[in-house]
C-alpha positions in Angstrom: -104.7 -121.2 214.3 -102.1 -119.8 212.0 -99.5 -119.1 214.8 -100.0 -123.3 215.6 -99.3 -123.8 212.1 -96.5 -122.0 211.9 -95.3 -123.6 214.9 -95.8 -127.1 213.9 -94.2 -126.4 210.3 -91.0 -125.0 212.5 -90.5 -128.5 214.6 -90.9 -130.3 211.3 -88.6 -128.1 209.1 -86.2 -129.2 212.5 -87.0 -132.7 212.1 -86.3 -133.0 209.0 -83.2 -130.9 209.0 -82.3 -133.4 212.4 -82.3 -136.4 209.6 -79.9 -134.6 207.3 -82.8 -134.3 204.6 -82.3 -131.3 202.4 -85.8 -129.8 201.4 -83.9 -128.1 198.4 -83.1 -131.7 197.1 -86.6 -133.0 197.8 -87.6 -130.2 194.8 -87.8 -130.9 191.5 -86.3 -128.3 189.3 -85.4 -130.4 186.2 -82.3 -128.0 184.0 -82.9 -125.2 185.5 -86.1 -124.5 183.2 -87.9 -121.2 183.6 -86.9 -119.0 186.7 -86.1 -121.6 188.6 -82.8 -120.3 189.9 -80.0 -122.7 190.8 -80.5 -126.0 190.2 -81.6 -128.7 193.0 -80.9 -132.5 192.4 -84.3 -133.9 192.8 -84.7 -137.7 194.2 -86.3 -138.6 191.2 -85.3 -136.2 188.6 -81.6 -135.9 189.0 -79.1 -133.4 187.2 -78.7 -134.0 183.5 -75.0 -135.0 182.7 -75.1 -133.3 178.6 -73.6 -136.1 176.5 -71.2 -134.9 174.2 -72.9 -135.4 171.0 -76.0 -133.2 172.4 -73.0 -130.3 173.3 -72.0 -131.2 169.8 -75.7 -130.2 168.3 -76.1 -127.5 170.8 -72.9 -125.9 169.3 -73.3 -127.1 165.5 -77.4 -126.2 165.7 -77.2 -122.7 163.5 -74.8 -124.4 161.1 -76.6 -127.7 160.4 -79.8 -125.2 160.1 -78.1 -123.1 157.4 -76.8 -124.3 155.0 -76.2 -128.3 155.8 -79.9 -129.0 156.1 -81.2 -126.6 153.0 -78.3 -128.7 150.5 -79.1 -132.0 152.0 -83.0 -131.4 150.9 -82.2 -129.9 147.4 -80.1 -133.2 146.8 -83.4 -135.1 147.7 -85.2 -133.0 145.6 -82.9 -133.6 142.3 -83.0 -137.3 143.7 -86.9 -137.8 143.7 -89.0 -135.2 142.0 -89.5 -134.7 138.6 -92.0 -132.3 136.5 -94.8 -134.7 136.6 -94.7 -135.4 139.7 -94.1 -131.7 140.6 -97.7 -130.6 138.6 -99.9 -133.1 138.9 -100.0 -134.4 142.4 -100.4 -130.8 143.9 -97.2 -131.2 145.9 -96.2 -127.3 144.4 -98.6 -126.4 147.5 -97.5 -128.3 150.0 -94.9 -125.7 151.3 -98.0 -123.0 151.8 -99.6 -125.8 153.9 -97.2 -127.0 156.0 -95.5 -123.4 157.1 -98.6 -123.0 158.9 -98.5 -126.5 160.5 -94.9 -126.6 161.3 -95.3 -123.3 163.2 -98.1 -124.3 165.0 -97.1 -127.8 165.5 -93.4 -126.1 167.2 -95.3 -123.5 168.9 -97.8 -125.8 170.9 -97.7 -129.8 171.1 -100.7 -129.8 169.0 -98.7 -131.9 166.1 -99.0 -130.8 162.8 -101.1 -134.0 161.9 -103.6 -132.5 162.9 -103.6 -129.7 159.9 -102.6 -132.8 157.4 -105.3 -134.9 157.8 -108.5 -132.7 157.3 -106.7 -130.9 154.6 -105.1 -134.0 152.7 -108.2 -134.9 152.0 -108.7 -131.9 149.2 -105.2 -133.7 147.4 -107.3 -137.1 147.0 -105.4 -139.1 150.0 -107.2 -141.7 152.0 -105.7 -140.6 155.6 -105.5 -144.2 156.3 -103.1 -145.1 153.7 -101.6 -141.3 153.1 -102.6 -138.9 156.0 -101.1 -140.9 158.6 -97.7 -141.9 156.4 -97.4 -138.3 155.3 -98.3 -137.0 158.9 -95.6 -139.0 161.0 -93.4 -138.4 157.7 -93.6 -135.2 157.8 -93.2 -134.6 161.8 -90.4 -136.8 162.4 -88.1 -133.6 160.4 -90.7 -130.6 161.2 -90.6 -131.2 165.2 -87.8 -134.0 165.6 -85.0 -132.5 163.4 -86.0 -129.1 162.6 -88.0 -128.2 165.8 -85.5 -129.9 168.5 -82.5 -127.6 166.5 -84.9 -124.4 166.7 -85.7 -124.9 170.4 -81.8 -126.2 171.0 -80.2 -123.0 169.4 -82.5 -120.6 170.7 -83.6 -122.0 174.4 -82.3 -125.9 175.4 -82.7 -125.5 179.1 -86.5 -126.0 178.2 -85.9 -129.7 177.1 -87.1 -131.8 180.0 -84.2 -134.7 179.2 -85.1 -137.1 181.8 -89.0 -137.9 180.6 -88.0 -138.1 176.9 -87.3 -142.4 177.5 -90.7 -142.5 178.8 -92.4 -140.9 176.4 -91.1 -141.8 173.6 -89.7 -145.9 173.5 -93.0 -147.0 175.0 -95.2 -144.6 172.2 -92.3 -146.4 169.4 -93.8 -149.7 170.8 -97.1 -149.0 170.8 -97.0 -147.1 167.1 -95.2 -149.9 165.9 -97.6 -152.4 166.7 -100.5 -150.3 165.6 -98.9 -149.6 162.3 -98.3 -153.2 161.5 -101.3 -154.5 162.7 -103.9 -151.4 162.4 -107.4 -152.3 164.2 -109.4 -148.8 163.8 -110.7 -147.5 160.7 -109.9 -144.1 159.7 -113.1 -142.5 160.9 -112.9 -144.5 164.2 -109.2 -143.3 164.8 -110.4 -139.3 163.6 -113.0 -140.1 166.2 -110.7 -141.1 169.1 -108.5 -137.7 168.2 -111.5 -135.8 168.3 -112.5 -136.8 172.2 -109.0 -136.9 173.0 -108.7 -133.3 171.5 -111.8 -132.1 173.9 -110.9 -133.5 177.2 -107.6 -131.9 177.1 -109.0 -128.8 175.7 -111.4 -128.7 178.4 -108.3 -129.9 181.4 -106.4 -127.1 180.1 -109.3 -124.5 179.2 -110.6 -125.1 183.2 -107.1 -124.7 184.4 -106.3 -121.5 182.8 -110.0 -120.3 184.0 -109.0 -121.5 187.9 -105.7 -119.3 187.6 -107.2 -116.5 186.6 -104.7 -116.3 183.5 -101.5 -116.9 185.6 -99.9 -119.8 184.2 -98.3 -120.5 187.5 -101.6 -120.6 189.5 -103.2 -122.8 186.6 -100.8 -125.5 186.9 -100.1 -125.9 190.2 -97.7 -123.6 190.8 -94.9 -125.1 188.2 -94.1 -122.4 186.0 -90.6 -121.9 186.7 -91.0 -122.6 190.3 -89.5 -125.7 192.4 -92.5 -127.7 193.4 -92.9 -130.4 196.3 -91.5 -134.1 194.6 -94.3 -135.4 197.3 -97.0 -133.7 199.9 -97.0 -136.0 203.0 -100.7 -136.2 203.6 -102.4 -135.3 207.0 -101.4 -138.3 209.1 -98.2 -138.8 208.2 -97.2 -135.4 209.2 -98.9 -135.6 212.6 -96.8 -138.9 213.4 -93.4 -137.1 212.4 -94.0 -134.2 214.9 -95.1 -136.5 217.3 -92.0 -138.8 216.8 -90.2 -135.2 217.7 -91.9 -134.1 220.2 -93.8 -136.9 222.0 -91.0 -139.2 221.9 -88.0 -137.9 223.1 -86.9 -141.3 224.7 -86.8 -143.0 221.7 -83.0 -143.7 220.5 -84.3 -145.0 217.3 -85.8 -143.0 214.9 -88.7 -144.5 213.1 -87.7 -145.6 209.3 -90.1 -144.5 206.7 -90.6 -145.8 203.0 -88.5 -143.3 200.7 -91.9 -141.6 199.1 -90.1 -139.8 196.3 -89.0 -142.9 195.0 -92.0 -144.5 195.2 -93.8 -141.8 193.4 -90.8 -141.7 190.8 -91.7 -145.4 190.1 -95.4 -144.4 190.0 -94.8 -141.6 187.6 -92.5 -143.2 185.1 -95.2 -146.2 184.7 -97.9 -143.9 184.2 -96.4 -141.8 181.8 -94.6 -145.1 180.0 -98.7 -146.4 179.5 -99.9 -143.0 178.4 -97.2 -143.0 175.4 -97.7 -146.4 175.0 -101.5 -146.5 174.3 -101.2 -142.3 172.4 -98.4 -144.3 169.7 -101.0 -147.3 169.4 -104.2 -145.7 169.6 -103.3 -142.6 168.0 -100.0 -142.1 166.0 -100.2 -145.4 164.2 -103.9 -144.6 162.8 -103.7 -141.1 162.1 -99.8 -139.8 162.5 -100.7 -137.5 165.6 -101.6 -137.8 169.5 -98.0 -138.0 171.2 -97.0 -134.4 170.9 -100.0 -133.6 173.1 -100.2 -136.7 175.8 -96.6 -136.2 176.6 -97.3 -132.1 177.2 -100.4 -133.9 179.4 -98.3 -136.2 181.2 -95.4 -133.5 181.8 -97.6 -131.1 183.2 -99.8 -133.7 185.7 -97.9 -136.2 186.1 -94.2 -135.4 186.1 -95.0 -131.8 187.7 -93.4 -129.4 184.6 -93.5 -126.1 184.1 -95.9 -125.5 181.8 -93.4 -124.0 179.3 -90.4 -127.2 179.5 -93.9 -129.8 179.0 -94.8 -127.4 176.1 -90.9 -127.8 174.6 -90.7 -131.5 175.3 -94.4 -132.7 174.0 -93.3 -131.2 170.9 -90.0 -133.0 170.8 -90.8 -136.2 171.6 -94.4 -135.9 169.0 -91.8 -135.7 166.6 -89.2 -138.2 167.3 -91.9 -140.9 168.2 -93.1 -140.4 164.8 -89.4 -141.5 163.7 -90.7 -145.4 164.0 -93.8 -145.5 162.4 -92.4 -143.3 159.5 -89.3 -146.0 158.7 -92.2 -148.9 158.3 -94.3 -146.7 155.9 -90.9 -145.6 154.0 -89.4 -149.1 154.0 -92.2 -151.9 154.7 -95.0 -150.3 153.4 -94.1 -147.9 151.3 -97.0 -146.2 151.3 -95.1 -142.4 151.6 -96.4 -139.9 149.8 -92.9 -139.1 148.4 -93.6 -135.8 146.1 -95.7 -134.5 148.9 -93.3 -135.3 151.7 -90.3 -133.7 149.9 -91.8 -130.5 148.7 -93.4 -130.1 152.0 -90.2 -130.0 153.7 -89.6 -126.8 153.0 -92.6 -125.3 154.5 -91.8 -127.4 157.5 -88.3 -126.2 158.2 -89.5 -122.5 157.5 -92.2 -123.2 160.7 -90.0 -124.4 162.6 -87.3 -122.0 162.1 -89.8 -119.5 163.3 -91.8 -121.2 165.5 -89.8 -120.4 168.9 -90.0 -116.5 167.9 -93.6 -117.0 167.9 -94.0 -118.8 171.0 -92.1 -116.1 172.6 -93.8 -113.0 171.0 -96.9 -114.6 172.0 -96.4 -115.7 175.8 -97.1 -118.6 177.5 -100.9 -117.8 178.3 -101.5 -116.8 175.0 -99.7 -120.1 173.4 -101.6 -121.9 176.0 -105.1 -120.4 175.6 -104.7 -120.5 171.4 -103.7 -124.0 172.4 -106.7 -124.9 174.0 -108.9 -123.3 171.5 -107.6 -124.6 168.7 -107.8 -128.2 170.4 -111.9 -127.8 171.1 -112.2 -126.8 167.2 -110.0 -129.5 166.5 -112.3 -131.8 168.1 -115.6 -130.4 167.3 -114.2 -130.8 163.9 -113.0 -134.3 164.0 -116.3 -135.8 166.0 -119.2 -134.1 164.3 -118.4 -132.8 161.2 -115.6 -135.4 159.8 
């Protein structure tokens, strides 16, 4: 049985070699993340031409970290805060709190929402009105600006480029409506988090149980390895061998639907809804949920590594937060400003350190603090908020 397999697999590999298809460009390796080796051009996930302003940040990254981003936030700080503000709205704590969040939030694509909202509540803030204005506030620097220069300085080649547009312009759409026009009340959207939180704690959770621990195994395979843009199923193969070897009299060769496009167009749509519903479900109500669908939807739908959907969930959770954030700041105005500006701080301490402590940790650990951390989260959320 195995020598007819390996016979069949032969007069295909020739078949498809015959057609002039290449099976390293039928791969998706998307820049040259993990131990890929050299880079394929996928059908669907071609190779990313760097724009010079992102060679610009890649270059400028440890500068704009230190010192341009330090003076820019002590000129907000003489700008906005004032001793009164300072004492008596607790904000001289926020740094302690969101350290921790910020280097959790840039380790794993948990979103550091989820440590505001539970604990806002002890500083008197309705998360409706505050939690989610000071959560999306407060991730659109810690993980869009201070994250994305952490992970750019230290690894970019993680940064899946190519799913960023789908994950984030649909979730700005959706958190914009949802923002304007809310429809859940705070417990119903805490609620919503909290189921959302154990399903993927449980999809991940089962999927490092099946591999036994090996990332690779766990998610089909991806970690740093080129993976299959489609699998032809059963029938399909059997009619290409036979068009080879059944059919030599046939001048014309049979002409096929380009699959990998097809499941490109798939992909994109799927992954465009997913953001779409996480920024108005989720991200408009209570300031999280994007971080953690896009590292969903990289790893099952677009076929990441585990460690690029890792990187780019916790990108794009930040820089979808960039939309609802500018309608609390400027239509609603319903920012927490002493609390948002001294917890900067904190937040661009976590993420500073946050890559160091993905990579001390490993990527099984990260993943299997990840899922824990998510089943508390939701335990927490459903039955005891």
């Amino acid at each position: 049985m195995s020598q007819h397999k390996a016979a069949m697999e032969r007069i295909h590999r020739g078949h498809r070699e015959d057609k002039g298809i290449d099976d390293d460009k039928d791969r998706i390796d998307i820049n040259k993340i993990g131990d890929a080796g050299e880079s394929g051009k996928c059908r669907y996930v071609e190779d990313f031409d760097k724009h010079p302003l992102l060679g610009f940040l890649e270059d400028g990254a440890s500068v704009l970290l230190m010192p341009v981003l330090p003076v820019l936030w002590t000129i907000l700080f003489v700008l906005t805060m004032d001793r009164t503000s300072l004492m008596e709205t607790g904000a001289w704590a926020m740094p302690l709190l969101t350290v921790l969040s910020a280097t959790l939030a840039n380790a794993a694509p948990v979103g550091g929402g989820v440590v505001f909202v539970p604990i806002l509540a002890l500083f008197g803030i309705q998360i409706h009105l505050g939690g989610a204005a000071f959560a999306v506030s407060t991730m659109t620097f810690g993980n869009g600006v201070f994250g994305f220069l952490s992970w750019l300085r230290t690894d970019p080649d993680r940064i899946a480029w190519r799913v960023v547009p789908y994950a984030v312009l649909p979730a700005w759409l959706g958190a914009g409506v949802g923002t304007m026009r809310p429809f859940l009340t705070p417990d119903q959207a805490s609620r919503c988090f909290g189921a959302f939180a154990l399903v993927a704690a449980a999809v991940v959770g089962m999927a490092l149980l099946k591999g036994g621990g090996d990332v690779a195994t766990a998610f089909g395979g991806n970690d740093g390895l080129k993976v299959p843009a489609y699998e032809m199923s059963e029938g399909e193969e059997r009619d290409d061998l036979l068009d080879t070897a059944g059919s030599e009299e046939r001048s014309t060769p049979s002409v096929r639907p380009n699959h990998s496009l097809v499941i490109a167009q798939r992909r994109k749509l799927l992954a465009s809804i997913c953001s779409f519903l996480s920024g108005l479900v989720l991200v408009s109500h209570i300031g999280v949920g994007n971080a953690l669908t896009t590292f969903l939807v990289g790893v099952y739908i677009w076929r990441l590594p585990a460690n690029s959907a890792i990187v780019t969930g916790i990108l794009c959770g930040g820089w979808t937060s960039i939309c609802p954030f500018l309608l609390h700041l400027l239509v609603l105005k319903d920012v927490p400003i002493p609390l948002w500006v001294m917890g900067l701080p904190g937040v661009y301490a976590g993420a500073r350190i946050a890559p160091a402590v993905h990579d001390s940790m490993g990527l099984g650990r990260v993943l299997s603090a990840f899922a824990a951390f998510l089943l508390v989260t939701g335990v927490v959320m459903l039955f005891m908020g």
